[in-house]
C-alpha positions in Angstrom: 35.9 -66.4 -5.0 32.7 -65.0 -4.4 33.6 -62.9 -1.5 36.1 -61.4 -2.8 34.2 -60.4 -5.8 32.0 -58.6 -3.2 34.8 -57.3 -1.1 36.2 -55.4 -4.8 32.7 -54.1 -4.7 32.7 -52.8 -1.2 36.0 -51.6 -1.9 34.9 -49.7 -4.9 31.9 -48.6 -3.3 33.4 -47.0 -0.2 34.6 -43.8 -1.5 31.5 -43.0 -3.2 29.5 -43.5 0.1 31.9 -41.1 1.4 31.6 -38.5 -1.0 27.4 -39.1 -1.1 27.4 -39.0 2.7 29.5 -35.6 2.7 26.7 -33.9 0.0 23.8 -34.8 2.6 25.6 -33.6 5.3 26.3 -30.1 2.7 22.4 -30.1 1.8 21.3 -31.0 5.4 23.1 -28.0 6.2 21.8 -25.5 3.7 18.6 -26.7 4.5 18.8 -25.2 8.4 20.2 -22.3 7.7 17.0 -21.7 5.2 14.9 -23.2 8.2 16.5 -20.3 10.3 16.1 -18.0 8.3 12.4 -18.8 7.9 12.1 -18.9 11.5 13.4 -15.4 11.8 11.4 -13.4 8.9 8.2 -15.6 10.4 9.5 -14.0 14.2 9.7 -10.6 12.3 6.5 -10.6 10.8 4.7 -11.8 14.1 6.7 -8.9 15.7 5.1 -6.6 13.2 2.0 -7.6 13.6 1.6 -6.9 16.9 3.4 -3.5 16.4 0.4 -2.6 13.9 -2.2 -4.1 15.5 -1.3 -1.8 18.9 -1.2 1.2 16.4 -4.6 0.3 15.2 -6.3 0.3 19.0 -4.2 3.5 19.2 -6.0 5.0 16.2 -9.3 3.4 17.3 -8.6 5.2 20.6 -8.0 8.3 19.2 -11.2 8.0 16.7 -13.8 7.9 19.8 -11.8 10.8 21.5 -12.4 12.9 18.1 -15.9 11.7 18.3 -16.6 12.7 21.6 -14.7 16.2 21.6 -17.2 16.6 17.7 -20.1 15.7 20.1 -19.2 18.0 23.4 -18.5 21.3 20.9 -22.1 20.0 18.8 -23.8 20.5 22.5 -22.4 23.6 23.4 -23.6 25.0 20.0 -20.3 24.8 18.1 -20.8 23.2 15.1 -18.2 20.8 14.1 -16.2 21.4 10.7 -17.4 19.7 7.5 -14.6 16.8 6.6 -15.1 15.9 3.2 -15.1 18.6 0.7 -16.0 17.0 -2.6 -14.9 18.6 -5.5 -15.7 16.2 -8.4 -15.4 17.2 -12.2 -18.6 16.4 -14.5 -18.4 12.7 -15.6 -19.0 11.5 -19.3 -21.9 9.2 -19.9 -19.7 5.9 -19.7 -18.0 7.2 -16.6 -21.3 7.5 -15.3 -22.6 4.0 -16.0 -19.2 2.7 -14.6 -19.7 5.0 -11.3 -23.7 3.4 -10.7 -22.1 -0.3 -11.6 -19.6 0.5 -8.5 -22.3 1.6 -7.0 -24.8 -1.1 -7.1 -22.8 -4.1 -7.2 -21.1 -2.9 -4.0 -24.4 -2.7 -2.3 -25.1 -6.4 -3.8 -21.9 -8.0 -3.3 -19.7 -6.1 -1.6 -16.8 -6.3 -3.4 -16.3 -5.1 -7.2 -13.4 -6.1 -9.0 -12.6 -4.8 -13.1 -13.5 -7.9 -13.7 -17.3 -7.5 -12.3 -17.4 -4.4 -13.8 -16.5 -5.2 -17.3 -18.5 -8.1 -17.0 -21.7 -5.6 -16.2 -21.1 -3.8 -18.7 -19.7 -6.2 -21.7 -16.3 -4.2 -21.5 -13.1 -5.5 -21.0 -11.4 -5.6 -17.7 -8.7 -3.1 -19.4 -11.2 -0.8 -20.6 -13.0 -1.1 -17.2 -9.6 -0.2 -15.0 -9.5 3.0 -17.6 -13.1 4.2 -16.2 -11.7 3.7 -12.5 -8.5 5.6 -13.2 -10.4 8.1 -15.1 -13.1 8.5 -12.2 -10.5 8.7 -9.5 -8.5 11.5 -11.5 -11.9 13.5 -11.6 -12.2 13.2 -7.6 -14.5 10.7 -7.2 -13.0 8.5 -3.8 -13.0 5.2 -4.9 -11.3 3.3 -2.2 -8.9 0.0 -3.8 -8.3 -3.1 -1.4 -5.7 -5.5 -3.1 -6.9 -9.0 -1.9 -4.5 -12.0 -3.5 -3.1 -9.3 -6.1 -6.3 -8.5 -7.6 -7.9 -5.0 -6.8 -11.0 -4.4 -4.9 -13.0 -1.4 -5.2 -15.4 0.6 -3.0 -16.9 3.9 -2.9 -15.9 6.2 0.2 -18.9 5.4 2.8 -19.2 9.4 3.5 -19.1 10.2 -0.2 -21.5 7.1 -1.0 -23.8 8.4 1.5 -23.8 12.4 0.7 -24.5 10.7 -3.0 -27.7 9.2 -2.0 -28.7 12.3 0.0 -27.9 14.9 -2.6 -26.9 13.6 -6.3 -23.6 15.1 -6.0 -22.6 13.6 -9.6 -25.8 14.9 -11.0 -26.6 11.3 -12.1 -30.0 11.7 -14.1 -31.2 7.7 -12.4 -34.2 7.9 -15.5 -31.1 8.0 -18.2 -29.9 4.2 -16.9 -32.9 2.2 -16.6 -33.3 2.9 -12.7 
């Protein structure tokens, strides 16, 4: 008696091993083509890679032949061109504070983010990201990096230098505690 109880249950059993072994064998499937798939964007993307990082030694290339041509007219009493123009408007007072905050903490840290700013300055990160629009629409190059999503800000080495040289923005250093 007992084995055919069990043999009613095999019985019964049987088709749905069937149909559970057939929805592996479906998932298994969708899972490789994914897997493909993955394997080709990852191909792709290593492809491009390479293609930028050759454009970059191109562009490095070409930098140090600029240089050297700036250098050979410099000696033969040609004077190379200026490159950077700056043409900034006047900045408001809070602009101002926001610009020497960019400033500094980029010489302390390296990296300023709204959030650094604001923090600085007991402004929101909103009310920071204003000031940084607002600066940039004035003409003051303020470089942004996006590193995991969240903007990083620098001042243009040539413009951060030619600020230290000659006060371009006028800053009045006294005014801000420096």
């Amino acid at each position: 008696m007992r084995k055919i109880f069990l043999r009613r249950i095999n019985l019964k059993l049987r088709p749905k091993g069937k149909k559970l072994k057939q929805e592996f064998a479906k998932m298994r499937q969708e899972f490789d083509e994914h897997l493909q798939a993955i394997n080709e964007n990852t191909n792709e993307i290593a492809a491009n890679y390479e293609y930028i990082s050759e454009i970059e030694r191109k562009l490095d290339k070409m930098s140090e032949r600029i240089e050297q041509l700036q250098m050979f007219l410099e000696s033969v009493g040609m004077p190379a061109l200026k490159r950077n123009n700056f043409d900034i408007k006047r900045l408001n007072r809070m602009e101002q504070e926001v610009f020497l905050v960019i400033y500094t903490l980029e010489e302390e840290k390296g990296g300023v983010t709204y959030s650094s700013i604001a923090d600085r300055l007991n402004i929101s990160e909103h009310l920071a990201s204003n000031y940084v629009t607002s600066l940039i629409e004035k003409g003051v190059p303020i470089i942004k990096r996006y590193l995991n999503s969240k903007p990083h800000l620098r001042l243009d080495p040539e413009f951060k230098t030619l600020q230290a040289k000659e006060n371009i923005l006028q800053l009045s250093l006294a005014e801000f505690g420096f």
